[in-house]
Every structure is written in structure tokens, then in C-alpha cells.
N, C-alpha and C positions, 0 to 999 in steps of 0.2 A: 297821288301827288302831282305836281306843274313839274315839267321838263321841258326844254327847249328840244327842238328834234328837227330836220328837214326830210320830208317825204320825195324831193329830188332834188339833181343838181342843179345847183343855178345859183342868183345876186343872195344880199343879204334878204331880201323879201322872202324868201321859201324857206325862214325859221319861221316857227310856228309853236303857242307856246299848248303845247299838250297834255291833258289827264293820262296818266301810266300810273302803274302797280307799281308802290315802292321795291327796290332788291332789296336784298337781305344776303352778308357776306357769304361766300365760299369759303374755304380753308387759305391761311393767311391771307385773308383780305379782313379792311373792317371798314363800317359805313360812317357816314359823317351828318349830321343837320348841317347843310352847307350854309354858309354863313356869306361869303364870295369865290369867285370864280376870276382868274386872269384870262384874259384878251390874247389869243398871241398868232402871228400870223398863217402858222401854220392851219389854224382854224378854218380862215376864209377860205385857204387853196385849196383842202378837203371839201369843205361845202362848196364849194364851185365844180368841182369834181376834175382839179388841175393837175392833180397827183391819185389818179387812180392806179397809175400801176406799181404805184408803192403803198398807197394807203388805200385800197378797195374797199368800200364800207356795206353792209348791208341795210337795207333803205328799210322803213323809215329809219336813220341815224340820229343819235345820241349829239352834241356836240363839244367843246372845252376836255380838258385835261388837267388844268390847274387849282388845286382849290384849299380852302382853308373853311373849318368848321369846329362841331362837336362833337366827337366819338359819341356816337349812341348803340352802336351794337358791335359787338365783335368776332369775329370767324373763327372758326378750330382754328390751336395753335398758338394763337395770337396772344404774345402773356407781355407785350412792352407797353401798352396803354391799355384804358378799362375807360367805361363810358362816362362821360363829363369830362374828359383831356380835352386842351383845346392843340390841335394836329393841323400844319398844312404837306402836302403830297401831289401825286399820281395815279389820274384814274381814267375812264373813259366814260365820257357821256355825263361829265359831273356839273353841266350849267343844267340843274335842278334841283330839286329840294331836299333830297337824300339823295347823295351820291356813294360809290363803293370804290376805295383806295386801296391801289396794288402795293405802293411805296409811299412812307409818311413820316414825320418826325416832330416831336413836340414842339411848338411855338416857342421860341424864345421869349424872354420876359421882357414887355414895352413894347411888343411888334401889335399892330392893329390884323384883325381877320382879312381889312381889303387889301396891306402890304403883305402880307404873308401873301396871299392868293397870285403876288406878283412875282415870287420868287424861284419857283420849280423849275420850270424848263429857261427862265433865261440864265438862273446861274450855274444851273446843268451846261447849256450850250456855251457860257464861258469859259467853265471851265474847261468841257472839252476842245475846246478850239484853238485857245492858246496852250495846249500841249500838241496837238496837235499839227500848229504851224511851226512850232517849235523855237519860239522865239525870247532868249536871257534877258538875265538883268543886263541893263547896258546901254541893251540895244534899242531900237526906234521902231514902232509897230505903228502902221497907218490903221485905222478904222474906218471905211467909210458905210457912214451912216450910223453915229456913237450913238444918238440923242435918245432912242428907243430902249426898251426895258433888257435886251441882249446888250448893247452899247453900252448902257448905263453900269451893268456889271462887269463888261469885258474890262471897260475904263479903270475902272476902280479896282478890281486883281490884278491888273496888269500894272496898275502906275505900284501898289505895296508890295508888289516884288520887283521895284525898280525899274521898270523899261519904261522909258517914254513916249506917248501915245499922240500920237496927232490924231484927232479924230474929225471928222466931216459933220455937215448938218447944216440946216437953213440958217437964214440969219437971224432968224428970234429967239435960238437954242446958243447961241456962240457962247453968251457968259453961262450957259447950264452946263458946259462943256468944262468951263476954264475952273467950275465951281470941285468937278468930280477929279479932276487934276490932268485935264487932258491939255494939249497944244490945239486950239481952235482954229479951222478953218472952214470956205464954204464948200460947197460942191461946183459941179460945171465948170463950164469956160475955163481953161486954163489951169485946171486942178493941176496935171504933174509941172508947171511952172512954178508953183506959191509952195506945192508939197514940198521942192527941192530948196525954194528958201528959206523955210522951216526947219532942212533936215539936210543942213550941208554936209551933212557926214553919212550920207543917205537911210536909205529907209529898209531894214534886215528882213519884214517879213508886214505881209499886209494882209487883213479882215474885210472882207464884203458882206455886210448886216443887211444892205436894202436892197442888195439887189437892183444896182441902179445902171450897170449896165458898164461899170468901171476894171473889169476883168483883165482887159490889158491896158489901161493906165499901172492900174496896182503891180504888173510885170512890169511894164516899164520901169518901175519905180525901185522893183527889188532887184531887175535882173535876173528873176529865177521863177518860174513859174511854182516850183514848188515850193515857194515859200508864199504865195498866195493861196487864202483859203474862202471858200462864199459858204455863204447856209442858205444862201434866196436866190441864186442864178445856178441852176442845175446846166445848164450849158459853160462853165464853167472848166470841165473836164476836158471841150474840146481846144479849151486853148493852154492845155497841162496842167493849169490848175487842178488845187483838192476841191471836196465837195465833201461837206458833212453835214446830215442830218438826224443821223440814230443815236440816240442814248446809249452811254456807254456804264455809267454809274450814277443811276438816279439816286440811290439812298445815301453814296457819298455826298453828292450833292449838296442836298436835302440837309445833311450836317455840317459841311462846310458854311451854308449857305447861314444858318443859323450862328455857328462860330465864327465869321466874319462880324453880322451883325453884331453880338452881343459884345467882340472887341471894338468895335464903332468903325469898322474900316468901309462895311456896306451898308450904303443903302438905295432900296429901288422907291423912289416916288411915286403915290398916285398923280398922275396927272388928271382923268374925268374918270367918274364913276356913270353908272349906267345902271337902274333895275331889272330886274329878270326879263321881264314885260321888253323890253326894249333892248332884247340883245340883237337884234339885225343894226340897229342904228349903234350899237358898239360895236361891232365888228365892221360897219361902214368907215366907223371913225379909225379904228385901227389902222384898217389898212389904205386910209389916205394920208399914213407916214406924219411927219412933221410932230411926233409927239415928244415931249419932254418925260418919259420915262414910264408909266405902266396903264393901260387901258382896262378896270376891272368893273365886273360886275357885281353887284350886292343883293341878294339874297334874304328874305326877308324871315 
């Protein structure tokens, strides 16, 4: 079968799309005809090899995590789906043609293979983050950097349980912001000036999605270092801020994520698709930001 794989670290050029031996599941695992794959940016920082000493890979590596497909075979154990369910999940090395899922859930009804495939890890990391930073109804949670497929779901759990969101983003994303129910604003010059006129009553607890370099603005803004949290600036810890990037309950997730949807409260956007064949130039596009909501690839 085609897999995407990189034989070392470096840019998007050193995926390569490779002939490999299909898997065949382990015990609770089951395999999928991958159908699509999400984009997300942890991708890039492993394949550039930015985070080896949390995510060490063995070379050649596999790439993507996120996917949606068709149960074709299933591992001991395994009695919640049978093959033909259509499932998206959690797996490793799943941007290829069969992949093998640790954690999955049925598709809800009306979701497309390439929206499904946008769902796993960004409504996983909203949800963990807003318990995380701990932030009620009521209250006022800055975003910066909403417009991306984490943002996009933070936005939208965070405004149906009542708190109001200002969130950040360029200027072509402002009304995609105001669409998800956030308080729009831009980035740069002057952020915690425009933030404080947005949020006279100030701002209880603030999100850093891009990683852009706003770790003490977002203090400034709360007054409390621990009520700011990043998932993209790991230097973040040295100015007391949290830092989170491990999974804490993917298969919750994975159901919420679904039960949001089919009450119409979420949803994540494809913004560009991408063929297998040209996953360096989706993972280019990814991570030069500026997206209005999910970077996926499709799978043929």
C-alpha cells in the first residue's frame, strides 16, 4: 500500500510517498480504508524533529494521527464496530491507505469522511484546555489565534457554555470569528489595548493556539499567570504560565465531539483539501497559519 513517511528530519520536502506492507490490528486496535486524514500542527514540529525529546520517532516514520475511514478489519476484543462502519479516531502513521486505530467512534449521521478527519485531536485539545485553564460561564476567555481548527472548537464550547470569547486572527478571518460566536479582534500592535476595550470588565483566563509569541500580553491581561495556557509556545512555563499537549481522554473526546455535532452546536470547516500525493504541500499550508478552520487530506 502508499504511505506518506519521512526517512529524516527536516521541511515538508522529506515526506515521501512510500510502498509499505499493510498492518493488520493488534488486540483492541482495528484498521480502517482511510478515506482522510487531518492536517494538524503537531505534524510539522515532529517531522522537523522540534520536539524530539517528547516525541522521539523511529526513522523511517509514519506521519498524521487523525483520520476517518471504513472499518475493514478488526483486532481481538474488539465487539463496538464490524467492518463496513464508517469510524473517525486515533492512530499513528495513518496519512496512508490503511491505517490502525487505537481510539475511534462512529461517524455521526451528515458528517463528511474529510470533516470527520478534522475532529480528533482539535476537539480533544479544547476540550482539555478549557478545564484546564479553568475558566466559568460568565466569564471572558481571550483566544489568541481562534481562526484554526483548535480555535474553531475552543470558540464554539466555550461561547454554549456561556463564557465570552474574544478571539484573535488576521483580518480575512474577523467575520469567521463573529460567525462561531466569538468577540473579533486582530493580532499585533496594540493587542492588550483593543483586548481591554472589548473586555472592560477584564479578561479571567486566556488561550494561546499559535503560538505567536503573546505569553505575557495574555498575563498582562489576566493578572495571573495561571490562568494562562499555550499548546504552541513550550517556553511558556518560563513565564508561569501552563503548557499542555498530552491527551487526556481521547475516546471522550471522540463522543463529545460527535454529540456536539449531531446537536448542531459544532462544527469544524474544511477550509483546503490536499491529495495524498501532495501531503508536504498540506503540511506547508498548515503551518503558515492564517486558516479558517481544518487542513485535510483525502485519501483515495
Amino acid at each position: 500500500m502508499k504511505a506518506i513517511r519521512f526517512h529524516r528530519y527536516g521541511p515538508p520536502e522529506v515526506l515521501t510517498l512510500d510502498d509499505v506492507d499493510e498492518p493488520h490490528p493488534g488486540e483492541g486496535q482495528i484498521r480502517i480504508a482511510v478515506r482522510a486524514v487531518g492536517v494538524n500542527g503537531l505534524d510539522s514540529k515532529i517531522r522537523a524533529g522540534h520536539l524530539r525529546q517528547m516525541f522521539d520517532v523511529a526513522l523511517p516514520s509514519g506521519t498524521g494521527t487523525d483520520a476517518s475511514g471504513i472499518v475493514d478489519e478488526v483486532g481481538a476484543g474488539v465487539t463496538d464496530v464490524r467492518p463496513g462502519d464508517a469510524v473517525f479516531g486515533i492512530g499513528q502513521g495513518v496519512l496512508a491507505e490503511h491505517a490502525l486505530l487505537d481510539v475511534w467512534a462512529p461517524m455521526p449521521d451528515g458528517m463528511s469522511f474529510e470533516e470527520a478527519a478534522g475532529y480528533p485531536i482539535p476537539v480533544e485539545t479544547a476540550l482539555r484546555v478549557l478545564d484546564q485553564v479553568g475558566v466559568q460561564p460568565g466569564q471572558t476567555l481571550l483566544v489568541s489565534g481562534a481562526s484554526g481548527g483548535v480555535g474553531t472548537a475552543v470558540v464554539q464550547i466555550a461561547a454554549n457554555r456561556g463564557i465570552t470569547v474574544i478571539g484573535t486572527a488576521g483580518t480575512a478571518n474577523q467575520e469567521y470569528l463573529r460567525g462561531l460566536g466569538a468577540v473579533p479582534t486582530t493580532y499585533g500592535e496594540r493587542l492588550v489595548a483593543r483586548i481591554r476595550e472589548l473586555a472592560p470588565d477584564g479578561v479571567h483566563a486566556a488561550l494561546d493556539i499559535s503560538g505567536a509569541g503573546v505569553i505575557p500580553a495574555c498575563i498582562e491581561l489576566t493578572g495571573n499567570p495561571a490562568k494562562v495556557l499555550s499548546i504552541a509556545d513550550f517556553t511558556a512555563g518560563q513565564h508561569g504560565a501552563q503548557v499542555s499537549y498530552q491527551a487526556t481522554d481521547m475516546l471522550g473526546a471522540l463522543r463529545e465531539a460527535a454529540a456536539l455535532y449531531t446537536k448542531g452546536i459544532l462544527r469544524i470547516p474544511v477550509q483546503h483539501t490536499f491529495p495524498l500525493a501532495a501531503a508536504s504541500a498540506a503540511q506547508e499550508h498548515n503551518a503558515a497559519g492564517h486558516a479558517a478552520g481544518r487542513t485535510v487530506i483525502v485519501v483515495p
